[in-house]
N, C-alpha and C positions, 0 to 999 in steps of 0.2 A: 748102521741103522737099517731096520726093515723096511722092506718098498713100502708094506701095509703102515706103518708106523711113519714113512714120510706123508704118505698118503692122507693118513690122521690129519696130522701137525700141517700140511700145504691147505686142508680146505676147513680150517676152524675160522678163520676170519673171515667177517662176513664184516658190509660197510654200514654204516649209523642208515638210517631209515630216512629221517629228518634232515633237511637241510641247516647247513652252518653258518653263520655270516662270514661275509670276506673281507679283507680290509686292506684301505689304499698302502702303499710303500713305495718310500720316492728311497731307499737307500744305495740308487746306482745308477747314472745316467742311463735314461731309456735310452736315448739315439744310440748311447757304446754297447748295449744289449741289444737292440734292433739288427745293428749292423754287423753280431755273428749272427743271427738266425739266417738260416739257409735263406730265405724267400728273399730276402734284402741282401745279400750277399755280392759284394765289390761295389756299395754302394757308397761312397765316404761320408762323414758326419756332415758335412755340409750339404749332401744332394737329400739326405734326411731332415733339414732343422724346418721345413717347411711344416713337417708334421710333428714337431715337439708337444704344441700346444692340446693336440687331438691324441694323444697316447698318457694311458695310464699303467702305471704301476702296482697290480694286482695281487694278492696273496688269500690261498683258501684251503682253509683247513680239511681233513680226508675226511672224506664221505660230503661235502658242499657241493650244492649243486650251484654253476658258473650258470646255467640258464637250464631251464625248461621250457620243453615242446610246447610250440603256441605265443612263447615270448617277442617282443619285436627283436627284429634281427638287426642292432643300430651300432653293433662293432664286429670286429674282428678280433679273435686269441691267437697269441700265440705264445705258448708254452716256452719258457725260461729255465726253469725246473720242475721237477716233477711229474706226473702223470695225470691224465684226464680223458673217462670213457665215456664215449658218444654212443646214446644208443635209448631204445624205447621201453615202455614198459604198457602192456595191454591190460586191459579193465580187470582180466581175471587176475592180474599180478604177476604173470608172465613178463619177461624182458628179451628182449635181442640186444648186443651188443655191435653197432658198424665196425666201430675204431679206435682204437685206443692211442692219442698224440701225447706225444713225448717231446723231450726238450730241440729246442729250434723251429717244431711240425708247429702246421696251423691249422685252428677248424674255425668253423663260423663261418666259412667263405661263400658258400650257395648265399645266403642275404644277402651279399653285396650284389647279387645280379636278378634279385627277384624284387619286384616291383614296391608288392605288398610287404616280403621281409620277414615272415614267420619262421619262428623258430623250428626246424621239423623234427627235433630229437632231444633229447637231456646230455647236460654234459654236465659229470658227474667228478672231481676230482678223489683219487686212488689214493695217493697220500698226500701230504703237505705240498701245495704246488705256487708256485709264480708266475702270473701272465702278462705281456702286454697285452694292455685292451686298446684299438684303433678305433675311431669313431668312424660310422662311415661315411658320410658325407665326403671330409676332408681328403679322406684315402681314396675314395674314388676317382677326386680332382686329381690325387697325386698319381695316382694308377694311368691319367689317359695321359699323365705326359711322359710317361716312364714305361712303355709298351712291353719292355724285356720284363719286365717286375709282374706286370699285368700276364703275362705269358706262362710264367711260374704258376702262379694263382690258377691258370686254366687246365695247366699242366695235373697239378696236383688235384682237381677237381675230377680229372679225367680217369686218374689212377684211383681214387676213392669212390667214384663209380663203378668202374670195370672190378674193381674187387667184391662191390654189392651184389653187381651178375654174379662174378663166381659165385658167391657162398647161395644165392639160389640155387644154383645148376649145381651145387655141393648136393643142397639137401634132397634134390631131386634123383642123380644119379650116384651117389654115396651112400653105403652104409656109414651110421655112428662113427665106429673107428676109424673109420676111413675119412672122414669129416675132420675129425680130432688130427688125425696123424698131418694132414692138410694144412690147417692150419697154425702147427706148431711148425711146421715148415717154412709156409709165411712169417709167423714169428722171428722163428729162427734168421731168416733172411733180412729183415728188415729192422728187427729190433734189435737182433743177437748181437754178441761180444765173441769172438774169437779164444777159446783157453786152449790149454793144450791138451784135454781132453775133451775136447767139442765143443761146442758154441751156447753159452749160457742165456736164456731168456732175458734181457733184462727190463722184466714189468712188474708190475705188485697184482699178480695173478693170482688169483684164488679158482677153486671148480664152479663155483656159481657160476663167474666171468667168463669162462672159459665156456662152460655151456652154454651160455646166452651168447658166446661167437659163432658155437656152432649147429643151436637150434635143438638141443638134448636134454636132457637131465640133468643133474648132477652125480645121480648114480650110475648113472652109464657111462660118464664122461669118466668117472672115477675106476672103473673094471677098463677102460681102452687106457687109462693111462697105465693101471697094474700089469696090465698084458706087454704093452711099450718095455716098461721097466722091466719088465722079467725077460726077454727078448733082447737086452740089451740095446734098444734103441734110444733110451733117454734117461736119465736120472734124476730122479725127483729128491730134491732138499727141502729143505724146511724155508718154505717163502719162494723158490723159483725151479726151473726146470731148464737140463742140460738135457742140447741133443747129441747125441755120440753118433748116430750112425741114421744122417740126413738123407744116403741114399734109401735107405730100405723104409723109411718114414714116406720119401716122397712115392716110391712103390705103393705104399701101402694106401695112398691116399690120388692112386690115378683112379678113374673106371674103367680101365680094364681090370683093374684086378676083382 
């Protein structure tokens, strides 16, 4: 298939406008799904059952928004399956996208340590997704006796920060392409899957999505990715994006260049 022709077919999907209801699902013990996600991790079902009562089993259909900027911030997510993008949308209808969590990842966390607890973003799920939702009260209790778990949470707050600077200091010292090539980089690193011809995206990434990560158009984001493709640095399919050649990506997306 042609790069122009994947190009087509990758940014025709756009997400529902309107939010979806979501609805409860108890069909799997929370604590034995708690206790793979990374954050809870070597924690046995027992040093868990304190928080049984405070955990729900979530499910939201694609394009539902899980919360909106401004909501009280009175749980915690964390993504089971499927995908969920965090991110704003301004008066003119402009959006930015922070982050996009994936199964085990968590967001909602900044509420847990802010007084008042407002929502600061939309979280938006990408397609069919599953979450534990934590109340916060309870977790908090559970969080001061449990400091290693508390640590993670701070950990990961820190890293989700430090990438907000980045993509400022992107759009400040970056060209477009160079934005673009950046953070398919990030992508690649943190989302990716390993094949044996390069490491495949694995998100439900459309060019809206992608633009609003990196502060662009759509039609601009779509010439840096044709350029990419025809350069042999990535390979665009129908629905996701390989990168083949992550050194010359991450080149293209330092300031020096």
């Amino acid at each position: 298939m042609a790069p122009s022709n994947c190009l087509n077919s990758w940014s025709q999907e756009e997400l529902p406008a309107e939010p979806i209801a979501a609805h409860d699902c108890r069909v799997a013990d929370p604590l034995e799904l708690l206790g793979k996600t990374q954050l809870f991790e070597g924690l046995a079902a027992s040093d868990l059952e304190s928080l049984r009562p405070a955990i729900r089993t979530r499910t939201f259909e694609r394009g539902s928004y899980l919360f909106r900027e401004g909501d009280p911030g009175s749980h915690l997510h964390i993504v089971v399956h499927g995908q969920v993008k965090i991110g704003r949308v301004g008066q003119g209808g402009g959006q930015v996208v922070f982050a996009i969590a994936g199964p085990g990842e968590v967001f909602g966390e900044l509420s847990l340590f802010d007084e008042e607890g407002e929502r600061t973003a939309d979280a938006v799920a990408l397609e069919p997704t599953e979450c534990l939702v934590i109340a916060k009260a309870p977790l908090l209790q559970f969080l001061t006796a449990r400091p290693q778990v508390l640590i993670r949470i701070i950990a990961g707050l820190t890293a989700y920060i430090k990438q907000k600077d980045a993509t400022i200091g992107d759009v400040t010292f970056l060209d477009i392409p160079g934005r673009v090539a950046r953070t398919l980089v990030h992508l690649a690193d943190t989302k990716g899957r390993a094949t044996s011809d390069g490491i495949n995206i694995e998100l439900t990434l459309n060019q809206q999505t992608l633009a609003a990560m990196v502060g662009a158009t759509r039609e601009n984001v779509n010439r840096a990715l044709r350029t990419f493709s025809d350069l042999g640095y990535i390979r665009l399919d129908r629905g996701s994006i390989t990168v083949i050649n992550r050194d010359q990506l991450r080149r293209r997306g330092s300031p020096d260049v």
